[in-house]
Structure formats: C-alpha cells, structure tokens
N, C-alpha and C positions, 0 to 999 in steps of 0.2 A: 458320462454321468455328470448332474450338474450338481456344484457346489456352491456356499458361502464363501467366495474369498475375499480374506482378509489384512489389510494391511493398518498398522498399530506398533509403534508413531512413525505420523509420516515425518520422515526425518528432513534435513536443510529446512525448517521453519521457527517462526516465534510461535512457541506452545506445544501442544497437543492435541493431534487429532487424530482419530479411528476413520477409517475406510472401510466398508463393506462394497462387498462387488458381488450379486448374483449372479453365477458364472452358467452359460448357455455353451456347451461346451469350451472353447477358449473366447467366448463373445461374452460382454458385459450385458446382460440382459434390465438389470434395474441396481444402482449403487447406491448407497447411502453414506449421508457424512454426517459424523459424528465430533461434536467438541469435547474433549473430555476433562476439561476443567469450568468452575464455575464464578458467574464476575459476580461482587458486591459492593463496587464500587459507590455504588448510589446508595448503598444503605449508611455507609462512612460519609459520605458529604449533607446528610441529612441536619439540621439544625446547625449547619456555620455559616459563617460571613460570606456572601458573593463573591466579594473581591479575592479572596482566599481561594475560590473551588478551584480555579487553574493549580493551584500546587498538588494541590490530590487529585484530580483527573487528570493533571499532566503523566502520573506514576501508572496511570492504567497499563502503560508498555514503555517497555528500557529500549526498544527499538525507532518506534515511532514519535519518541524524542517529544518534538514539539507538536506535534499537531493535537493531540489534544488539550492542550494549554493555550493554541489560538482558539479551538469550539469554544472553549469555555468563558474566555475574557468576551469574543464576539456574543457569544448568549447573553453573557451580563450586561453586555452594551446594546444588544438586542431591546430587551428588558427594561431597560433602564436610560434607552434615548439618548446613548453619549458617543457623539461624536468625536473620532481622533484626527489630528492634525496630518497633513499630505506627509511630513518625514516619517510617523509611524506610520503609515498606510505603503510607504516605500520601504520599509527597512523589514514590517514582515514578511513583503512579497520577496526581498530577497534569501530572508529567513527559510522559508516555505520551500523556492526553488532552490536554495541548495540544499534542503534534505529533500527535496526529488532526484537533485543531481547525484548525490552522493548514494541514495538508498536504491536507485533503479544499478546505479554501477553495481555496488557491491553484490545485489540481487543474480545479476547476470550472469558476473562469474563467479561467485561465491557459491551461490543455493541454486542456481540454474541452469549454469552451461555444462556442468555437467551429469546434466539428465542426454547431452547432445554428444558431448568430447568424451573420446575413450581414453584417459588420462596414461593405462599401462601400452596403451596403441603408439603413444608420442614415442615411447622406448624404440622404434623403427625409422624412425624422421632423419631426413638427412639435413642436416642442418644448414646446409647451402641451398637446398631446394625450399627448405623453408622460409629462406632469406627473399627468395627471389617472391614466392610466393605474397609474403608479408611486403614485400616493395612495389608489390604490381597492385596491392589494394589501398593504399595509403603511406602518407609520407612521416608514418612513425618513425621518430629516431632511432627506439630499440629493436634494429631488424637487421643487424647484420650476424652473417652467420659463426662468429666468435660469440656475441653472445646467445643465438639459439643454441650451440655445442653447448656451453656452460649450463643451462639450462637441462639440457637433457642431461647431462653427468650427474647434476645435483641430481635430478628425479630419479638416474640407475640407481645413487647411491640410496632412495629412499627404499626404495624395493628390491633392492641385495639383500640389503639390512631388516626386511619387512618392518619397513617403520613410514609405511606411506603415512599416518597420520593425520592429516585434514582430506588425503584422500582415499583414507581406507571408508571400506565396507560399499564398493559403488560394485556395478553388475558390468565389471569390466568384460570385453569380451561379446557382451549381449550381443548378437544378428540384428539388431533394431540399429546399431550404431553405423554411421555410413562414412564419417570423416575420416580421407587419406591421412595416414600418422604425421604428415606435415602440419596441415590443419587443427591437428590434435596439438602437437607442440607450440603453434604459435600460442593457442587459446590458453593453455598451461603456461605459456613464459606470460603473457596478458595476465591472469590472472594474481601471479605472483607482482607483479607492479600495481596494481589497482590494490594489492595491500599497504605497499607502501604508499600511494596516491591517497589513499581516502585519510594517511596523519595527517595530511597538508589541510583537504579542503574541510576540515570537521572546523577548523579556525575561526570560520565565517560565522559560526555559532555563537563560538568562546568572546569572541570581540563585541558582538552587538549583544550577547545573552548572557555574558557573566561563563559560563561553563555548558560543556556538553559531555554525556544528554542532557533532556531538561535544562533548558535555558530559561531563564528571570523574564518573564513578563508583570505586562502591569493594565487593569482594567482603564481603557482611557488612554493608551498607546502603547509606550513601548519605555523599560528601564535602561535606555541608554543615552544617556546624556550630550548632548553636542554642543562643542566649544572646541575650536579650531585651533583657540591660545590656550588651553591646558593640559596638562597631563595626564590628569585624574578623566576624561573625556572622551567621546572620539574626538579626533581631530585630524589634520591632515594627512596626518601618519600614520595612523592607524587605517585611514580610509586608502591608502595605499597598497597597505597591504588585505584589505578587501577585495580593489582592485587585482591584485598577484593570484588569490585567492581565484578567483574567476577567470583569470586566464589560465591557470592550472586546471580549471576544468574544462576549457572550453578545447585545448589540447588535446586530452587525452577523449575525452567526447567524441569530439571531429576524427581524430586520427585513428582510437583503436577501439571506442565502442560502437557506432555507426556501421564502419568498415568490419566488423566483426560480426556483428547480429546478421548482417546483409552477407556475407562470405556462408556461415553458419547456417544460413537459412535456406541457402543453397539446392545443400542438400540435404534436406527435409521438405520440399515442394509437396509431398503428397501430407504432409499437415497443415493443410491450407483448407483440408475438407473434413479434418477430423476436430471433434474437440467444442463446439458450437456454443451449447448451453442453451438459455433461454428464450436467446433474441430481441429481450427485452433489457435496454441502457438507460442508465439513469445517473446523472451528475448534480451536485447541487449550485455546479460553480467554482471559479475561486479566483485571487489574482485580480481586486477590485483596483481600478485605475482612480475614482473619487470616493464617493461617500461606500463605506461597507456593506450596504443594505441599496447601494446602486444595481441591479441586477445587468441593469444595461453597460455599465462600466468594467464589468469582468470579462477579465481575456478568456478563460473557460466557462463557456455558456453555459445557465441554468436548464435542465429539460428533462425529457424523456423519449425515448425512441423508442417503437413498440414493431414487434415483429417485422426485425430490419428494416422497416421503411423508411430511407433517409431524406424524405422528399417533407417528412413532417415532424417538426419537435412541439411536443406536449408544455405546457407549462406546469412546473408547480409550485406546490404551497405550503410553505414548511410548517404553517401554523394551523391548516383544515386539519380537524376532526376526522372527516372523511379519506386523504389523501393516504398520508405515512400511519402505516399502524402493524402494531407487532402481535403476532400467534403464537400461543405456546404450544397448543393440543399433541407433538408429540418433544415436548423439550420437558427437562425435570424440572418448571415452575410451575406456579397455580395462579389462576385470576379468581377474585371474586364472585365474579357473573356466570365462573365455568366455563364447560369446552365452546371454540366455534368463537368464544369474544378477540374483537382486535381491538389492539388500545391505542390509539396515541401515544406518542410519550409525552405528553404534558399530563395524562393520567397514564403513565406507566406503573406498573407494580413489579417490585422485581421479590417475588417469595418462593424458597425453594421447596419443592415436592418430590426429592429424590427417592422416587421406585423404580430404578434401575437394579440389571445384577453388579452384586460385589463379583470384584475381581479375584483372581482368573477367572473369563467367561470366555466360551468359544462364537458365541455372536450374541447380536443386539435382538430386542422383542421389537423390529420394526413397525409392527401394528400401533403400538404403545409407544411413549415417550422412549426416546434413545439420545438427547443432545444437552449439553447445556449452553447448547445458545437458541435461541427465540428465533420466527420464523419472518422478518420484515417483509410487507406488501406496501405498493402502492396501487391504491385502489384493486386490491386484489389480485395485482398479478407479479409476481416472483420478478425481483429486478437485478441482472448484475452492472455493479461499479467499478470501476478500476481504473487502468491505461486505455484498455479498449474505448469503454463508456467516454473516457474526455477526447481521445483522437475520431471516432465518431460524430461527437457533438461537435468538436472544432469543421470537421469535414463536413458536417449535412448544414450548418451556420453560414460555410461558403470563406472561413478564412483560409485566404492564401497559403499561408507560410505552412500550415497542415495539408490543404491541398496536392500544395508540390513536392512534399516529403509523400505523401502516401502515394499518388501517382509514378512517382520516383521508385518505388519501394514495389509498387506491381508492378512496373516494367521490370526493371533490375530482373526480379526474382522471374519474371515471364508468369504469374498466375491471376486470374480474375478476381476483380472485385470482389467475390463472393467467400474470397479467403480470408476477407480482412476476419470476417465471423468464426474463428478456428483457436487452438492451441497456438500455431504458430503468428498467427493474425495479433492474437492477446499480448506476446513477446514480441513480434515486431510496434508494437506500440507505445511498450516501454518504453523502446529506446526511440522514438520519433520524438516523443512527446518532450522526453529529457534534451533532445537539441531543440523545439520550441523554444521550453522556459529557461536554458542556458542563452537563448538568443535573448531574451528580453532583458535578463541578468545586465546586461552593461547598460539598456537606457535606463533599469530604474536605478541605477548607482551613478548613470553622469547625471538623472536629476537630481540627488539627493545631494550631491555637489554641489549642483549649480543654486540651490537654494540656500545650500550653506553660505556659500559664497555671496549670497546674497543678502546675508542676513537672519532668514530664518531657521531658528538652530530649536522652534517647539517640535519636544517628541511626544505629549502629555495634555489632555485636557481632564485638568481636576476640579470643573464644574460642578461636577454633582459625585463628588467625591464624598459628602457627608451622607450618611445613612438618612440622617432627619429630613433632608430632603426627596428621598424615594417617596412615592405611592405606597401605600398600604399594601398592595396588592399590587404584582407585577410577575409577566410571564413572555421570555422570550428561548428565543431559537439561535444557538451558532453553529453555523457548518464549517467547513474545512474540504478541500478535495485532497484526503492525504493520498503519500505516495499509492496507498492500495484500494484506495475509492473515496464515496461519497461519506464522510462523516459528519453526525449531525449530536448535538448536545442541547441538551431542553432543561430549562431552569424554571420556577415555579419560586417565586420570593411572596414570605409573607412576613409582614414584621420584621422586616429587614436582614432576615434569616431564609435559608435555604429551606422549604416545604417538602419540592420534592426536583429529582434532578435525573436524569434519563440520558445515556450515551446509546445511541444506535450505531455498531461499527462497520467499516466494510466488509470485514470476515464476515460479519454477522448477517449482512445482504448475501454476501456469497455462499460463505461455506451452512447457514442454517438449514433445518431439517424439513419435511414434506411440513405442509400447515394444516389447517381443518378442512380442507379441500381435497388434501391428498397431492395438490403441485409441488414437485420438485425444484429443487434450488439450482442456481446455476452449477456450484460443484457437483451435484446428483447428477444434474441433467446433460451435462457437458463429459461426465464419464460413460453413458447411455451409449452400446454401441460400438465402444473398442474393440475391440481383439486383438489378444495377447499372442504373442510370438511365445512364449514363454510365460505361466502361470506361476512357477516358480517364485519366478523375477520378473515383476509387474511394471518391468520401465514406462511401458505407455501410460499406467496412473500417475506415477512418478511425475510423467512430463505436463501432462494435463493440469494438475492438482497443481506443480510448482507454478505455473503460468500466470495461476491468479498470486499469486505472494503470499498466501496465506498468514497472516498471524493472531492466534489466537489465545496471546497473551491478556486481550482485554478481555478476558472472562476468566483470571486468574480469583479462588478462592478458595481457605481449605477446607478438606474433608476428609473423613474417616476412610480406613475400609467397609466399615458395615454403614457407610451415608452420614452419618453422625455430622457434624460438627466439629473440627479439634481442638480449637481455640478460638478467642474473640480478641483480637486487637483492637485497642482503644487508645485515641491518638487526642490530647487531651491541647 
C-alpha cells in the first residue's frame, strides 16, 4: 500500500522543516520539502541607514554568525563603489574561513556523523582495538587505549542511567548502520573533543569581531583596529594568539577530521550512487585575494555547472534581470503580477499569503502552496549550493590543491567519479573543502603580518562615508559562499535609505518547493528514489537531508495557529 510518509522536524538542524515522502512501497517515489517558518527580515530593514543593514541581516541566523553581515557590508559597497583596504580584505577571509572551519567540524560530528555511528554499538568496542585502529589512521594524540576505555565507561554510564542526552532519540540499532563498535567509539570519543576544540577556535572571531556570534563589522572594511604598540588594538599579541588559534585547527583538521570522514566513508561505498539531486551547481565565489568585485582574484570561482558537465563553467550575473530570480507559485507568498512571475531580488517582494492547513495536519496540499520559502532559479533551472557546488567548481577550474584532495579521496575510498554527485560525495566535500581554506588560513595571516610590519596598519576606507555624497539612487549585490552555499544580499538605496532589500539563502536554493514548472529542488530531487530499510525509521532521509546542512532559521517569523499574525516588532 502506498503512503504519505512523513517526517516533522527534521531534527540535528537550524529551524524547521517538514518532509514529505510519497512512499511506493518502501521506494520514495516523489518528496517534498517543506520550511515551516516564515522570514521577514526584509520587511525590518526597509527605511534604515545602509550602513546599519549588516546589524539586522546579520540576526537572520544565531548559527551562521557572520556571513550574513559580510553580504550585507559587500551589497553596500557593491552599491556604493567603496573600496576596502588589503588588511580588511585579509582579515575577512580569515573571518570567513574560520566559520567554515569551525561550522563544517561541528556539522560532522554534531548534526551528522551520527546519521552514520551507531553511538549504543560503541558499548561493544574493545578499547585497545580501538587504539590501534585510530593509530593506523592518523597520528592523533587522543588514541591511546586508556583514554578510549574512559570513554566508553563515561558513555555505559549514560545509558545505565538512560540519560544518553545529546544522544538520545537516534535509531540506534538500525540494519542501515555498518560501523564495527570500534569505529563507533572512536567517532564518539572524536566528537566529545571537537566540543571542547570549537571554545578554542570561536576566539578567531572574538579578537578581530568584538564577540561571537555576530561579530562588529563595519561598511568600508572591517572594526578592527591595528596598532602593534597598543593595547586597546590588535597587535602583536593578539596576532599570536590568531596564530595558536589556527594551528589548533589545523591539528585537529589534519589529524581527526580528514582521517575520519575518509575511515567513515568506508563503509558507506554504496552512497556514492545514492542521493544526486539536480546536477545542476552553482557558486557565486568567495575568498577575494584584491579588489571584492575582482571575480578573477577569488580563490572559489564564480559559475555554474549544469548537468554534471565539468568540462564547462557558466558565468554569472548577479545583477541580470534575467539570470537569478525567485518563484513563489507553491510557497505561502504572493507577487503582484500573480502565478508563474520570477522576480529578481532587486524587485523582490516578500508578502505573505498563508493558505496553508493549521496544525495538527496529517500532510501538505502539494498541488498548492506548502513552503515558506520561495522557489530560486537561475535562468530557470533549480540550482544546488553548498560544499559540493565549491569543490566541483574548485575541481572543473583545474585548481590543484582541490584536485589532489578529490583524486586522493576516490582512490582512498576505490569509487568513480561519479560519486562525487551523491549524499556521500556532498559529505566528503565538506571536509575537503575545510582543509583547502584551513590551508590558506596561514598565508593570509603571515600577510597581514608582514604588512603590519611594514607599516600599513589601514582596516577602513571612510571615503564615502557621508550619506551626502551617495547618488540618489543606488543598487547593488553582496554575496558570501557561506558554510552551506551561495548567498546573495540585494540592496536598493533611495535617499540614502534602504527602498528595498532581498536575502536569497542557500537553504532556500536547496531546501525550496517545486516552482511554476513543477521542477523539484535539490532536497525533493536528491530524496527521489531511496528506499527505506525501515519506514518506521527513515535513517536514509536522515542522511540525505543532513548532507546539505540545512538551516532554516533565515526564514524565522511569527505566526499564529490560525495564519494570523502574533505580534509586530518594532526596532526604533
């Protein structure tokens, strides 16, 4: 008999989201993904100062920390023709890459590896086999078998006591699970360290951003002052402990997350063909080595790759009419012009038209609006973003240092090419991509050195700092490659005020709903196909769904049970 199955919330993510899975006997025959929170972000930023909008788009997500406060400074500078100086154009990128570094770790083992580790399996591990194991893959310090015992005694005593607590409610046990309880335990004692590792490197933030999340930016570079002879500054000592800061990642990186994902992926070979999605990738960039609107000076190239063919990258435009544009026809907004219109977001509208059912409902009217998030096209065809889209683009570009990690990465595991396009492909990407930009992490910190040292200590061009010197009218574009894809921010200044303002996020390339076409999104398209071991316990959605990172915080707004409205905050 075939059903609607339903999964509501999917849990290990930022937000909320609905799954729907048309089930063909235990085969996923067509899926839908559903956001179930609404953003109005852009309606709050409407009439303020430019320079301002990074404080309010930055709060779009508590996870995502800073990247939306770099779209927003770079749209305004987009917009507004201003140039920042080489030490801010260094100190974001280091900014950037360490919440890649940080958000891909935590991702792994926090919200992902255990869709893969059977956490009450470790309870079996011999803890000397596990040593050896963990010593034949890498030269981590924490691998000896006194502290995997310690380890596993902590974890009996969580589950004597049933008080697993960060790891209750998993589908332990599942037949989908394949890793020997040694395996299982290293990844368990791994993941309890990368708690402790990510107090260290969140620091990198605090020092050049004031605090984290949401670090202090500023349009025109960056709020950190540099002076070598003060206190109140960075200075040498501080920049030291930047330094500490990145060899603390570069450590645990190298030694237990590389050697991990690759051990891990082992055994799961046969998800190298499952899990696809689209086939269509799309990056907007990031990681500018000179001017920010250099496309040719970013380490991750601008493009798009259209049904796998890596032999060709598209360009694109972040300001055509024609190129990027958003569908609503089955999300709860409305456009003016009606069904079937795509808009740019330089004329984005974001007005909600919630006729969805109030909850309790046992499924969605998928003919009809089901999402609240909007449906992004580039030039009409469904794009995903993320770890895959940039190690694709670094790889079809011809960079090396991508090259030899993914080459490296299909031998290791023994599977073709054609896995990189999979669930497990999208996961091994993460972790590639995060030893790329850990690798770059130390040139662009001995240049910002060696510049100091040289004298030049500007982080700030406050040229065109005065409003009275804007244009009347101005409209630009800031993207970001955050950790979970391409994001883009569109500003629209009239009178030296905010008109109108547009965040397209990478959940929102991913996880959004069919368009007026009827094409599926890459979360739809990429669950097409499964089959469940188990309907019960939908681990294989689980795994698929966590691959992208989901977080669907940027579409946070409130509302009623009956659609309503519940309040209106007003931020004066």
């Amino acid at each position: 008999m075939n059903k609607r199955l339903v999964v509501d919330p999917i849990t290990r993510i930022e937000g909320h989201l609905r799954i729907e899975a048309q089930m063909q006997g235990n085969q996923i025959a067509e899926a839908y993904s559903s956001g179930t929170m609404v953003r109005g972000i852009e309606i709050i930023l409407k009439g303020r100062d430019p320079r301002d909008a990074w404080a309010f788009a930055q709060r779009i997500c508590g996870v995502c920390t800073l990247v939306h406060g770099i779209a927003s400074v770079r749209a305004v500078e987009n917009a507004l023709d201003i140039k920042i100086p080489q030490n801010a154009q260094l100190i974001r990128n280091l900014m950037i890459a360490a919440q890649y570094v940080h958000d891909h770790v935590m991702h792994f083992y926090h919200l992902h590896a255990l869709d893969w580790v059977d956490v009450v399996s470790a309870l079996d591990a011999d803890p000397k086999a596990t040593s050896d194991l963990a010593s034949s893959i890498s030269n981590y310090p924490k691998s000896s078998p006194g502290y995997f015992s310690d380890v596993k005694k902590k974890l009996k005593t969580f589950v004597e006591q049933g008080q697993l607590g960060i790891f209750a409610n998993g589908y332990w046990g599942h037949s989908a699970y394949k890793l020997p309880p040694e395996a299982n335990l290293m990844a368990v004692a791994h993941y309890l360290d990368a708690l402790e590792w990510q107090r260290d490197v969140v620091q990198l933030h605090t020092i050049f951003g004031g605090k984290n999340p949401h670090p202090n930016f500023l349009v025109g570079g960056v709020a950190s002052p540099l002076d070598p002879n003060s206190d109140s500054a960075i200075n040498m000592a501080t920049l030291a402990k930047i330094s500490d800061v990145i060899s603390k990642m570069e450590a645990f990186v190298n030694l237990a997350y590389l050697p991990d994902t690759l051990a891990i992926a082992g055994f799961y070979k046969d998800w190298g063909a499952i899990g696809e999605g689209v086939g269509n990738f799309l990056t907007y960039g990031d990681y500018p080595t000179g001017d920010t609107d250099d496309v040719s000076s970013f380490l991750v190239p601008r493009g798009v790759i259209l049904d796998r063919d890596l032999s060709r990258i598209h360009e694109i435009d972040l300001h055509a009419e024609s190129q990027i544009e958003e569908y609503v026809d089955h999300a709860w907004y409305k456009y003016q012009d009606g069904p079937g219109t795509g808009l740019h977001p330089y004329k984005g509208e974001t007005e909600f038209n919630f006729t969805g059912p109030n909850p309790p409902y046992d499924q969605l009217n998928v003919d009809k609006a089901y999402s609240w998030l909007k449906s992004p096209r580039w030039k009409g065809k469904p794009m995903e973003v993320g770890p895959l889209s940039r190690m694709l683009m670094l790889y079809a570009s011809g960079n090396d240092h991508a090259k030899e990690l993914v080459n490296m990465t299909l031998t290791t595991l023994d599977v073709p090419v054609t896995a990189l396009f999979s669930t497990l492909g999208r996961t091994a990407a993460r972790t590639l991509e995060t030893k790329i930009y850990l690798d770059f992490m130390r040139g662009w910190y001995n240049d910002l050195v060696a510049n100091i040292r040289a004298g030049d200590l500007s982080t700030h061009n406050a040229e065109k700092w005065d409003p009275r010197s804007w244009p009347k009218k101005a409209q630009g574009a800031g993207y970001m490659e955050a950790p979970r894809g391409a994001l883009g921010h569109w500003i629209v200044i009239e009178d030296q005020k905010i008109a109108n303002y547009q965040a397209v996020v990478p959940t929102t390339w991913n996880a959004g709903p069919r368009d007026h076409n009827g094409l599926a999104g890459p979360y739809e398209a990429a669950l097409k196909g499964h089959v469940l071991a188990d309907p019960e316990q939908p681990l294989e959605i689980i795994r698929t769904i966590h691959s992208f990172d989901p977080c669907l915080a940027c579409a946070v707004h409130m509302v009623g049970e009956d659609g309503n409205e519940t309040m209106q905050i007003k931020i004066s």
